[in-house]
C-alpha positions in Angstrom: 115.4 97.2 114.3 114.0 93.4 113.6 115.4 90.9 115.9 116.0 87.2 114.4 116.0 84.1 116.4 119.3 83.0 115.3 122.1 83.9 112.5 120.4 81.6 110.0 117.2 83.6 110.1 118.9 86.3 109.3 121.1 85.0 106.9 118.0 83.4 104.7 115.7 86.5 104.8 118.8 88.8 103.8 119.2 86.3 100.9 116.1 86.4 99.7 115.7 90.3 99.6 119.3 90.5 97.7 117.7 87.5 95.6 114.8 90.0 94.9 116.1 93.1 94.7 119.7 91.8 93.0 119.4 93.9 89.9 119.5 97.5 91.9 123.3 95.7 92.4 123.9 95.0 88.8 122.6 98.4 87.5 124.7 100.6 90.2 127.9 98.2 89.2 127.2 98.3 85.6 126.2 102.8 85.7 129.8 103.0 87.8 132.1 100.8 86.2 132.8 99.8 82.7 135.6 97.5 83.5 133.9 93.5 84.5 136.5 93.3 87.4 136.0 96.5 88.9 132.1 95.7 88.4 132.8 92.9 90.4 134.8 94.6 92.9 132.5 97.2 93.5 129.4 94.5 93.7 131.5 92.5 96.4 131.8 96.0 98.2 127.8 96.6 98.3 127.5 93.3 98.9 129.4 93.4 102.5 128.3 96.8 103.3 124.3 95.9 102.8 125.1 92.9 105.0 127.1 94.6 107.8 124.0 97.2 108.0 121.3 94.8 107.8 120.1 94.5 111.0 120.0 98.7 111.3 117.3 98.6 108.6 114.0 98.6 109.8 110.8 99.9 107.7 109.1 100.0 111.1 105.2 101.5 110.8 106.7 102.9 107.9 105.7 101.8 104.9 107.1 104.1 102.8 110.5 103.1 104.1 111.1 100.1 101.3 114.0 97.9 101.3 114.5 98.9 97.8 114.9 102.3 98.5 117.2 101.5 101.2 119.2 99.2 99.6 119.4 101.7 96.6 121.0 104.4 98.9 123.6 102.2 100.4 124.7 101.0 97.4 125.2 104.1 95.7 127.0 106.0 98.8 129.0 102.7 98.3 129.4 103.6 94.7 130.5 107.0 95.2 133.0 106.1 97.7 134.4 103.9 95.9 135.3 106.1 93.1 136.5 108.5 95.0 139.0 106.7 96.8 140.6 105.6 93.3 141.8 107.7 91.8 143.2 105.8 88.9 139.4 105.6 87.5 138.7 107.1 84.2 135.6 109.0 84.9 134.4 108.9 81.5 133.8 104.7 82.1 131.4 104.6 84.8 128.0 105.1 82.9 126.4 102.0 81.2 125.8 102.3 77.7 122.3 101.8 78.0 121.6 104.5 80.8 123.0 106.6 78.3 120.4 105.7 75.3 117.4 106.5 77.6 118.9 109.8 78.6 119.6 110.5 74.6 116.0 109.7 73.7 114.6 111.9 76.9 116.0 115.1 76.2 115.5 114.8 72.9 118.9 114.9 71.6 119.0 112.0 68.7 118.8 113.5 65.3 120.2 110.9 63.1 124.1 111.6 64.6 123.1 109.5 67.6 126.4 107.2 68.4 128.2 111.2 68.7 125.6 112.3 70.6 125.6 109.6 72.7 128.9 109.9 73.1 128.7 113.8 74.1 126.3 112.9 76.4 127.9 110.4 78.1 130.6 112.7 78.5 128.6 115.4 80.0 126.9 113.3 82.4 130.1 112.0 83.8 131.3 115.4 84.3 128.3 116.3 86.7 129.1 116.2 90.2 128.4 112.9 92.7 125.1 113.7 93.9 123.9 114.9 90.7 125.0 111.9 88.7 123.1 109.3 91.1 120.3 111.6 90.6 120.5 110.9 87.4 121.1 107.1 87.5 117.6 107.0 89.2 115.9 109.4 87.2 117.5 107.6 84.0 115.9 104.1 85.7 112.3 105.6 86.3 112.4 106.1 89.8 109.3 108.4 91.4 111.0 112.0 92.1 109.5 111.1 95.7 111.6 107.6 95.8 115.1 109.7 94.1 114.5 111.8 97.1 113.9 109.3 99.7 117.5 107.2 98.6 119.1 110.8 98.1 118.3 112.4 101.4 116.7 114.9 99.5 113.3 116.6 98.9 110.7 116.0 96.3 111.0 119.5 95.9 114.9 119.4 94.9 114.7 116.3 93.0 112.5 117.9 90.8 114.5 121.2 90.8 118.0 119.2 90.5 116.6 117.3 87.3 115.3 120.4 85.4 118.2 121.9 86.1 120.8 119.0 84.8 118.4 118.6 81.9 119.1 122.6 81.4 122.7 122.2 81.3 123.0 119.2 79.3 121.1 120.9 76.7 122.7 124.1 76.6 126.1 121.9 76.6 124.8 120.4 72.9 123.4 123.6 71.6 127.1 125.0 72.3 129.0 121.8 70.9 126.5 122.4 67.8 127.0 126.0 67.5 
């Protein structure tokens, strides 16, 4: 745990990593909410939570222990908890459009029908569980599988597994829709 001289030290060096590292923010808002006021919502909500658990993070020796990654697993545990506590959210509205393109164009799915496609696969993603939908969100934004893992609380191993297998299952999910 890093000790600061006073409240201001603190204070500055937490603004400059959000400063830094602010688009993890905007990507987990924009992947988990459609709507600009629940965006905003839900970035207010990361916002206090990375704060009131600043001092806990510490890297250490560690320096595979990134803020990044850190700040990437808060947020998203924020994410999911925030969705599940309302239940008024429409599932189908909390992937951003553009997550969805890359995903299209990585499993190979665009063959000149691409805004249904897209659509069906926006669908299908947002009916995966939780966990496998972050999984996603970081696979979908390049993350290493050792990095997914590390925010995840999950193995390599798993990550790797996990993928393949949602990759599986959205695939067989078109070939049925096509068939």
């Amino acid at each position: 745990m890093k000790e600061y001289k006073n409240i201001q030290d603190r204070r500055t060096e937490f603004l400059n990593l959000m400063q830094q590292h602010r688009i993890i923010i905007f990507k987990i808002c924009n992947s988990y909410c459609k709507n600009i006021i629940d965006r905003e919502d839900l970035g207010q909500e990361i916002l206090y939570q990375l704060w009131k658990s600043f001092e806990k993070f510490d890297p250490g020796n560690d320096q595979s222990a990134k803020f990044s990654t850190w700040m990437y697993r808060v947020a998203l545990n924020v994410a999911i908890s925030y969705y599940r506590k309302d239940k008024k959210s429409n599932i189908t509205d909390r992937l951003d459009e553009h997550v969805f393109k890359i995903a299209a164009e990585e499993v190979c799915l665009i063959d000149g029908e691409s805004d249904s496609n897209y659509n069906l696969l926006q669908k299908f993603i947002n009916e995966l569980k939780d966990l496998d939908r972050a999984l996603m969100l970081l696979y979908l934004e390049e993350n290493s599988y050792k990095e997914i893992g590390e925010i995840l609380g999950i193995t390599e191993t798993n990550v790797a597994t996990k993928i393949s297998r949602i990759k599986e299952i959205l695939k067989q999910k078109f070939i049925n829709i096509k068939n």
